[in-house]
MILUM-284119 format. One record per residue (C-alpha): residue in three letters; x, z, y. Coordinates in pm, 1 decimal. Layout:
resn/c1/c3/c2
ala/X/Z/Y
...
***
This chain:
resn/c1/c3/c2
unk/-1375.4/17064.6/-8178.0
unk/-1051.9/16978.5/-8354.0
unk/-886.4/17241.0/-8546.7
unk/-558.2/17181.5/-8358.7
unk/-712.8/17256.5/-8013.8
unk/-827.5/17645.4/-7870.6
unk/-1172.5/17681.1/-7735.0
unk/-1250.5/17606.9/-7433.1
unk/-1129.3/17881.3/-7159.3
unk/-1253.1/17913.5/-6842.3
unk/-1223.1/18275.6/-6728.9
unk/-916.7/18141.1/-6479.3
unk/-988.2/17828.2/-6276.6
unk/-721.9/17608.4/-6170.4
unk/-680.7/17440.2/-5775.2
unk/-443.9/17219.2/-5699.6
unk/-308.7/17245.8/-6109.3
unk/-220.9/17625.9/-6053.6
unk/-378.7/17890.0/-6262.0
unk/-528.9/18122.8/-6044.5
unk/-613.8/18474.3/-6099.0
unk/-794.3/18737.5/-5832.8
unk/-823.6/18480.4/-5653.7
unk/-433.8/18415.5/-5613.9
unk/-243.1/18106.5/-5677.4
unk/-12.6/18184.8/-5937.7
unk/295.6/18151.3/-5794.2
unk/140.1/18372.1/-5503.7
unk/59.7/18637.5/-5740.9
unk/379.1/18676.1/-5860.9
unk/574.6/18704.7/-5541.2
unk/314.0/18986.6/-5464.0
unk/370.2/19134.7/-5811.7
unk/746.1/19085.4/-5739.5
unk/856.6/19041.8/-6027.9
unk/839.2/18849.9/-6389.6
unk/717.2/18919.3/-6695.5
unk/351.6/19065.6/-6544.1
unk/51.9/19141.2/-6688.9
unk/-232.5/19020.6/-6487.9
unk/-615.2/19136.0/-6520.8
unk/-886.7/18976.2/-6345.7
unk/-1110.8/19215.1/-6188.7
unk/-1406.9/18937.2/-6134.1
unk/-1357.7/18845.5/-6567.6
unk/-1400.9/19202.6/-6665.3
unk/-1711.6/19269.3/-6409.5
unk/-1802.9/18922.6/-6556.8
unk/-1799.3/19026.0/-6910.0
unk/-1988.6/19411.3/-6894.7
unk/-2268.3/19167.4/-6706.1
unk/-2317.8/18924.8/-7009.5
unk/-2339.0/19234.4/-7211.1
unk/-2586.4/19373.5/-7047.5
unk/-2777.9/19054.8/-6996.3
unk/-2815.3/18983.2/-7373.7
unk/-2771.2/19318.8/-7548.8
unk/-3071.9/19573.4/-7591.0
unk/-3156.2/19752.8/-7266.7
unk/-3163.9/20072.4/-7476.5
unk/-2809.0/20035.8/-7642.2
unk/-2524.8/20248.1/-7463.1
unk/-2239.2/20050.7/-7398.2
unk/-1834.3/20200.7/-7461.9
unk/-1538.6/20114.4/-7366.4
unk/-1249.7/20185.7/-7651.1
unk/-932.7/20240.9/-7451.5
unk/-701.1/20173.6/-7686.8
unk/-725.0/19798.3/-7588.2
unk/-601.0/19850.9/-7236.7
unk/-540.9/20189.1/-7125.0
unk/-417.8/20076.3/-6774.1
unk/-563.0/20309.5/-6567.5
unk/-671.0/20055.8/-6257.8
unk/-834.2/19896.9/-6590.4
unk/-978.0/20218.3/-6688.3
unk/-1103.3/20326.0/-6313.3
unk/-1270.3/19988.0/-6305.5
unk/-1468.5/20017.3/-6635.9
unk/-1560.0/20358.5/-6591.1
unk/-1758.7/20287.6/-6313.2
unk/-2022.9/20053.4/-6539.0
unk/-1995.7/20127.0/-6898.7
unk/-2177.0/20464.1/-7056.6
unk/-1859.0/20574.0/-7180.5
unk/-1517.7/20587.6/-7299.4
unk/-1373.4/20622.7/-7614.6
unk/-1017.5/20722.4/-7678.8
unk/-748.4/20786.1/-7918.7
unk/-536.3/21020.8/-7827.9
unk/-466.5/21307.7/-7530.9
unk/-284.5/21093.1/-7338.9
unk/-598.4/20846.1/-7341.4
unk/-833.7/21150.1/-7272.8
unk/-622.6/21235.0/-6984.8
unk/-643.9/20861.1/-6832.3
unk/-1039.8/20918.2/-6895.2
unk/-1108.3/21233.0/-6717.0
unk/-848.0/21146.9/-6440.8
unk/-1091.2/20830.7/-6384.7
unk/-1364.4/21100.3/-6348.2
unk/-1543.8/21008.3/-6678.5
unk/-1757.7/21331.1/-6767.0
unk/-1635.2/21499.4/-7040.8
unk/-1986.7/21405.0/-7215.7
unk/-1908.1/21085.2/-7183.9
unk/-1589.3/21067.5/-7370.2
unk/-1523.9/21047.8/-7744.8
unk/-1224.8/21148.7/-7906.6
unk/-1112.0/20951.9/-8266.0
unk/-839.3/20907.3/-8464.1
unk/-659.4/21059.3/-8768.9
unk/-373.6/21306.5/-8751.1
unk/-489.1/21523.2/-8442.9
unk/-303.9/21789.3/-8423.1
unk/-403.8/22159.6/-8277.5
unk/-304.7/22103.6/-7939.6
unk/-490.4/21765.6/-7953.0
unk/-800.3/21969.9/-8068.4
unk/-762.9/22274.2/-7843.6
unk/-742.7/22029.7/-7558.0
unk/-1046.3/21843.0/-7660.1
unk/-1238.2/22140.6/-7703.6
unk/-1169.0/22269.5/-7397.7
unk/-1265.1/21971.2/-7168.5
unk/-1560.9/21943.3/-7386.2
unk/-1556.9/21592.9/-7501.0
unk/-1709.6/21518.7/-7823.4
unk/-1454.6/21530.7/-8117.2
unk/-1537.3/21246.7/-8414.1
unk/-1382.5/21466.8/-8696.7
unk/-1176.7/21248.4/-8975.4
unk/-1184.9/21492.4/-9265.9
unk/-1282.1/21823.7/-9403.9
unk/-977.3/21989.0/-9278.3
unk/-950.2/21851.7/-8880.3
unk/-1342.7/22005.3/-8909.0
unk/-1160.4/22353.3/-8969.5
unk/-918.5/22313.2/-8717.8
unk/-1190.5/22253.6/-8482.7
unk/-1332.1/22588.2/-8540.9
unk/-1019.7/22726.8/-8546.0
unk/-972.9/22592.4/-8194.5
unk/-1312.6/22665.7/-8047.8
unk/-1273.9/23009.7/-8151.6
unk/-947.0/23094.2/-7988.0
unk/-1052.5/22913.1/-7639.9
unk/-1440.7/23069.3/-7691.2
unk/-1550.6/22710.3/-7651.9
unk/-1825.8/22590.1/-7896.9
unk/-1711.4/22239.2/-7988.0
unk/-1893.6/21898.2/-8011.7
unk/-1873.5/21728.3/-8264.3
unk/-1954.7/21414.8/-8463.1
unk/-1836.2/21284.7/-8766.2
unk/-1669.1/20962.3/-8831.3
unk/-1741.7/20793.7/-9189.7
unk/-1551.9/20561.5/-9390.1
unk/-1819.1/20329.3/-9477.8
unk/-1927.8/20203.3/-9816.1
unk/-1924.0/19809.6/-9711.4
unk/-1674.7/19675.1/-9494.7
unk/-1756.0/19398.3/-9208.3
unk/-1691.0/19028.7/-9369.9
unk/-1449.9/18801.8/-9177.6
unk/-1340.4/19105.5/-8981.2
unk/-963.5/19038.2/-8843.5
unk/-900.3/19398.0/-8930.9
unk/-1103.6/19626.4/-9173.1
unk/-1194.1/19993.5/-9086.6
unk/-1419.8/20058.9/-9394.2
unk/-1496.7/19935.3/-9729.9
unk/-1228.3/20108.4/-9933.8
unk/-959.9/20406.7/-9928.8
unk/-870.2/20441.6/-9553.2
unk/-680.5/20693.3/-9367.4
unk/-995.7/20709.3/-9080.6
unk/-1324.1/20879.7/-9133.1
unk/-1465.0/21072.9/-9406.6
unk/-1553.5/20855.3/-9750.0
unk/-1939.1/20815.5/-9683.7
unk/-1979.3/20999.8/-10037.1
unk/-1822.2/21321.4/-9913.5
unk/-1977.6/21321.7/-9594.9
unk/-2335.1/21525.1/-9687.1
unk/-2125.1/21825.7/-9794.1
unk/-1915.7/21774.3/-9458.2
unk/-2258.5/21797.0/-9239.3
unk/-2397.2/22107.5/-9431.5
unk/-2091.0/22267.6/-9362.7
unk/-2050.9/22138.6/-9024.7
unk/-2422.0/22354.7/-8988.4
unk/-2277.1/22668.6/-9107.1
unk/-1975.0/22682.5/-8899.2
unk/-2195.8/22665.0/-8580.3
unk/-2010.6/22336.8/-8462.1
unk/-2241.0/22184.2/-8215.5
unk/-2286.6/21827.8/-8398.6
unk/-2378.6/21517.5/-8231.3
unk/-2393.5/21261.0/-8440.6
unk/-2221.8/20994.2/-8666.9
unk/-1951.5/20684.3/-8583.1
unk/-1958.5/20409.3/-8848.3
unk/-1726.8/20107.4/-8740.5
unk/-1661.1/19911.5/-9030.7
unk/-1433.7/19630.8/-8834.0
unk/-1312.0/19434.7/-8621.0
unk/-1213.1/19111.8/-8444.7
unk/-1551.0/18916.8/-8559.8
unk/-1661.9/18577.1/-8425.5
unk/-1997.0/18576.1/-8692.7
unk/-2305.7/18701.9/-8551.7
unk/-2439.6/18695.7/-8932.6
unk/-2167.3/18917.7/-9042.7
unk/-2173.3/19137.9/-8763.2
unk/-2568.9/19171.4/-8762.0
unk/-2515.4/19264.5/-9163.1
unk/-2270.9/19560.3/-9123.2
unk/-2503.5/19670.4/-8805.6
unk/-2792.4/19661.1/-9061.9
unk/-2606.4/19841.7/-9321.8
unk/-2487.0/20078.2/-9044.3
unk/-2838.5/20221.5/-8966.1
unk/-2920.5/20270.7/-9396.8
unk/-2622.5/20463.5/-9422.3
unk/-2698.4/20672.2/-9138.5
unk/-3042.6/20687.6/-9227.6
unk/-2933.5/20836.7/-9555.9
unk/-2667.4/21051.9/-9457.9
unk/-2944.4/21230.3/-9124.7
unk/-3110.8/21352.4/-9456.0
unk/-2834.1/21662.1/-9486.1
unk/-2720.1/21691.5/-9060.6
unk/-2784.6/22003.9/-8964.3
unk/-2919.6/21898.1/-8669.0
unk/-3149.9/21552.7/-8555.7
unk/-2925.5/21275.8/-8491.0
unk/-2882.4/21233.3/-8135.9
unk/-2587.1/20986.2/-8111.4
unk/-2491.3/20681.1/-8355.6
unk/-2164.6/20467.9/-8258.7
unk/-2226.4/20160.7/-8469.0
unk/-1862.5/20069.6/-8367.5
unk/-1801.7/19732.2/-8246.7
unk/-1645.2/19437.7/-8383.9
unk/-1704.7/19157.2/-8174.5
unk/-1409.7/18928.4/-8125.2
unk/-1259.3/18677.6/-7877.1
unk/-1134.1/18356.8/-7962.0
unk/-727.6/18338.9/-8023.0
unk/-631.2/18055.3/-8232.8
unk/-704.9/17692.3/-8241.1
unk/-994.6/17604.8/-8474.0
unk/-1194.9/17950.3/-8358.2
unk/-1537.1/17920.3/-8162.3
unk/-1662.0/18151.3/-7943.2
unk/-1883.2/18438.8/-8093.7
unk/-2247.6/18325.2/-8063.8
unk/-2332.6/18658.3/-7747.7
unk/-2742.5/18576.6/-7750.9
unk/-2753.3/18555.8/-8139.1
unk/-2592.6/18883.5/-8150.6
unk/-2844.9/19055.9/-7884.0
unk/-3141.7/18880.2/-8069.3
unk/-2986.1/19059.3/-8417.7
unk/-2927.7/19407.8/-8255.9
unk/-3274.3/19415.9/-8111.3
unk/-3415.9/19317.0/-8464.2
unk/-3143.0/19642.0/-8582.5
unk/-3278.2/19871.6/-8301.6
unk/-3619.9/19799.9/-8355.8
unk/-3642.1/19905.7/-8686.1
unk/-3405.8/20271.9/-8597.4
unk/-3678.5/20303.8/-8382.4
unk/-3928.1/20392.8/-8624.5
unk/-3704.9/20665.2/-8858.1
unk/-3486.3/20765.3/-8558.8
unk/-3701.8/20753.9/-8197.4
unk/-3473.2/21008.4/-8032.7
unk/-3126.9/20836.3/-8122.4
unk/-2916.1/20693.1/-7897.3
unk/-2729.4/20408.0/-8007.5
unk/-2394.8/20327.4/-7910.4
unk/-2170.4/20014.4/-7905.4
unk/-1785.3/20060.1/-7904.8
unk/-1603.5/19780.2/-7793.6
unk/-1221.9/19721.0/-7646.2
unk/-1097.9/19372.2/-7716.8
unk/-1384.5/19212.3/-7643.8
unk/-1423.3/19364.0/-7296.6
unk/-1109.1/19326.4/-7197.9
unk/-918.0/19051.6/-7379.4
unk/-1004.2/18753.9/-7201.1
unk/-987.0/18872.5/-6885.6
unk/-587.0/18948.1/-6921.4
unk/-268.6/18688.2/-6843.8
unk/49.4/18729.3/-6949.1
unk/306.4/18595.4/-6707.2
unk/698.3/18512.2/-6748.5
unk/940.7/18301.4/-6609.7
unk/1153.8/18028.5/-6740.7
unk/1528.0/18087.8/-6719.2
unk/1666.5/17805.4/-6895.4
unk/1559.6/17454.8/-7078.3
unk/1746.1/17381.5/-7417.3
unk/1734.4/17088.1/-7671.4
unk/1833.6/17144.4/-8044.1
unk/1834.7/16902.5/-8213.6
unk/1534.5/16732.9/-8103.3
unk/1307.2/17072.4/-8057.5
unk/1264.4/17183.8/-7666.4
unk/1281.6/17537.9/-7598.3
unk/1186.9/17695.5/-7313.1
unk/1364.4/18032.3/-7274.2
unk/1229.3/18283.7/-7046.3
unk/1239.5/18669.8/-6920.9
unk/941.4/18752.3/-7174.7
unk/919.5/18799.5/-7520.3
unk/778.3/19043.8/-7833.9
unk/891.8/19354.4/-7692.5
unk/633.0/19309.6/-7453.7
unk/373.0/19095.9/-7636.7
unk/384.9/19200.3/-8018.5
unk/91.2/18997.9/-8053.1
unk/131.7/18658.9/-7918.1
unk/472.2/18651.1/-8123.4
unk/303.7/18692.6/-8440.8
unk/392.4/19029.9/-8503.9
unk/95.2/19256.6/-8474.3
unk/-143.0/19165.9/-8775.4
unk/-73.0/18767.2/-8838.8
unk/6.2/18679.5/-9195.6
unk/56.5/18314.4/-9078.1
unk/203.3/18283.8/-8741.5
unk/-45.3/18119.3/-8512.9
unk/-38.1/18018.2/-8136.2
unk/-198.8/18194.0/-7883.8
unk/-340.3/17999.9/-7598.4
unk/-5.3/17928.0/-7355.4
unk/-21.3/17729.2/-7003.7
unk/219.1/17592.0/-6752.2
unk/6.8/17828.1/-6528.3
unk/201.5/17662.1/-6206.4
unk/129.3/17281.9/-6333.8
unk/-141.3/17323.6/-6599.7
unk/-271.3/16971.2/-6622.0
unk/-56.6/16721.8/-6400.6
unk/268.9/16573.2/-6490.7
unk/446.2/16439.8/-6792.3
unk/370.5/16653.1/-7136.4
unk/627.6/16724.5/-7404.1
unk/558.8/16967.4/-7749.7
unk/766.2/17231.5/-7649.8
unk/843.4/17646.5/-7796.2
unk/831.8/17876.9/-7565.0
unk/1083.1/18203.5/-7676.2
unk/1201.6/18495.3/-7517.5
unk/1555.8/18674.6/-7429.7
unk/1589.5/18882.0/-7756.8
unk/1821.9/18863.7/-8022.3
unk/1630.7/18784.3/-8295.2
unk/1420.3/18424.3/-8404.0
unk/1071.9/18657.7/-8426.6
unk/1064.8/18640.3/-8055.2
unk/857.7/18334.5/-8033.6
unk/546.4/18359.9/-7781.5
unk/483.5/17920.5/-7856.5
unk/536.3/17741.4/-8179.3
unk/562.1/17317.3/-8114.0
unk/255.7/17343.6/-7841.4
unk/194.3/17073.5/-7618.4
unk/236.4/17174.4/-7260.5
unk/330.1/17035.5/-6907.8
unk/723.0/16958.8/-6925.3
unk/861.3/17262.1/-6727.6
unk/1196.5/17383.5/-6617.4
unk/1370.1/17703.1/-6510.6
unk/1174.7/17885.6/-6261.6
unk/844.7/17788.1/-6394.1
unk/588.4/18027.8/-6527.4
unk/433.4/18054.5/-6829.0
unk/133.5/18220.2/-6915.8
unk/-6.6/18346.7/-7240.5
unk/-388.4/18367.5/-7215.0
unk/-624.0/18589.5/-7400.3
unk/-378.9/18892.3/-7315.8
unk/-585.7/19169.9/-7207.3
unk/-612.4/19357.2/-7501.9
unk/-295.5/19475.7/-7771.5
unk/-79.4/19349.6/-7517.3
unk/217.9/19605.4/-7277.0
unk/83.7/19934.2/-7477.8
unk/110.5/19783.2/-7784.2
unk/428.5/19660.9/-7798.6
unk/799.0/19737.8/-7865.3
unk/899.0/19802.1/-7513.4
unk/1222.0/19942.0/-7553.3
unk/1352.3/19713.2/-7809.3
unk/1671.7/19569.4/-7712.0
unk/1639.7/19798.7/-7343.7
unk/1506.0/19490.6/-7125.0
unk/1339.7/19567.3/-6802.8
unk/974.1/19666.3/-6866.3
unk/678.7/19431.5/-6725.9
unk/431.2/19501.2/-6457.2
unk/19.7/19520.2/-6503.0
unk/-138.2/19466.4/-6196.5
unk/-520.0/19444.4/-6159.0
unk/-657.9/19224.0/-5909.7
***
């Protein structure tokens, strides 16, 4: 594959050079939706994806969904229904969880900076708590003992390794998440005296990874750091969230992460927990991955523009509702997402064109010089790969333009 071309996607076909998605034309869909910019997400794609999961992952390995890539709740609903669980970030996330009828021991709750009311909620719907430090563990108590609720809990540890050609790194170093894997035995003997009911331990080390060999390493070194760290839990370890990690293809020059390698390597992983830990139940956490290709991203052109000799198409969508696809949300070196025609994807004469959005400033740029089907005003454009970090994770109000749509179909 040329390192100026994306991989391969497929999760959308196209009839009669439309996009479709659902099922729907794409000019269809968006006179249902009613409106542009949209997000779109493909019912069928995310079904599509939990089934390859569980075709080539351990049958013994619980599966989680980490909300925080798409906390629609259609999106949630639908996943709740054949994942183990649901991991979230916040209250409003918990909220979205429980109102999709996920049982409360089901859910995990992460993130740093909880406050009390974040913990005496938590607490009192019973979802398990992954504390991230010695003081959030006293709060805890604090909490349980006011609503006469003992709380679950596990503890979330800042690793000692970090997960090599991660896109972002969770462990490895100083970190504001988890508990610094050094500090952590002192944490679970104390965690035993207070009477917290305690769970287990969540290691995630990274994410965004298209190596199986990397990923299979920090899953190895996962299980010897929890191995050593059972030897002061007050209690057997009965849950271990090996985090997640696996990554999607975004840019041009990136191959698809290698799903049977990865299976083959957690097996070999599982098989030896087996022996030291037969009661454990291992969990993977994963968001983008479930999620992200399954997602469109769908705005209109308003208006066609030459300077001086670059084409620009200029349309209704932009950063403030796509942080990532401009560049903005992690990219040291701005690089293109995968963008379509959607309503002439293949047919028709091609021109290099930049596709930019309605705001005042030049960082609203969802294309860079791509090549793509000459289009006009009233066209749509679509930015694949969009289901994850997309509407929630963008600047919505910036600049007060209409907010976009997510439909699931």
């Amino acid at each position: 594959m040329s390192v100026t071309e994306h991989a391969p996607l497929s999760q959308f076909p196209v009839l009669d050079d439309s996009l479709q998605i659902g099922g729907l034309p794409l000019a269809r869909l968006a006179q249902r939706v009613g409106q542009t910019p949209f997000y779109a997400y493909d019912r069928a794609s995310l079904l599509a994806r939990v089934a390859a999961l569980r075709q080539h992952l351990p049958a013994q390995l619980r599966l989680h969904y980490a909300m925080k890539a798409n906390p629609m709740p259609a999106v949630v609903q639908l996943l709740a229904g054949v994942v183990d669980g649901i991991d979230v970030a916040s209250h409003g996330e918990m909220k979205i969880a429980l109102d999709a009828g996920v049982a409360p021991r089901h859910i995990s709750f992460a993130g740093p900076g909880k406050s009390d009311a974040d913990l005496a909620r938590a607490v009192a719907a019973g979802v398990m708590l992954n504390l991230e430090s010695e003081q959030e563990m006293e709060r805890v108590v604090a909490a349980g003992e006011r609503i006469g609720v003992r709380p679950v809990v596990a503890v979330r540890v800042n690793p000692d390794f970090e997960l090599k050609s991660s896109g972002m790194k969770m462990g490895g170093g100083p970190k504001p998440f988890g508990v610094d894997a050094e500090r952590v035995p002192a944490l679970l003997r104390r965690c035993g005296a207070l009477g917290l009911d305690w769970r287990g331990l969540h290691i995630y080390s990274g994410s965004q990874n298209l190596k199986a060999d990397a990923l299979h390493e920090a899953q190895s070194k996962t299980l010897a750091l929890a191995l050593r760290l059972a030897a002061d839990a007050p209690a057997p370890l009965r849950s271990l969230n090996m985090g997640g990690g696996f990554g999607i293809p975004y840019f041009p020059g990136e191959a698809r992460l290698d799903l049977e390698r990865v299976g083959a390597n957690l097996r070999e992983v599982l098989e030896a927990a087996r022996r030291h830990l037969p009661d454990t139940q291992f969990v993977i956490e994963l968001g983008r991955y479930l999620v992200g290709e399954a997602g469109a991203y769908v705005c209109r052109v308003i208006e066609r523009k030459e300077s001086r000799g670059q084409v620009y198409l200029v349309t209704d969508g932009g950063l403030h509702q796509h942080l990532a696809a401009s560049g903005n949300f992690g990219q040291v070196i701005r690089k293109n997402y995968p963008v379509v025609i959607g309503n002439r994807v293949h047919g028709g004469p091609r021109e290099t064109a930049s596709v930019v959005g309605p705001l005042c400033t030049p960082l609203d740029v969802l294309a860079d010089n791509l090549p793509l089907a000459r289009a006009g005003p009233g066209d749509l454009v679509v930015v694949l790969q969009s289901g994850a970090y997309g509407l929630s994770a963008s600047p919505g109000a910036f600049l007060g333009h209409p907010a976009a749509l997510e439909v699931l179909v």
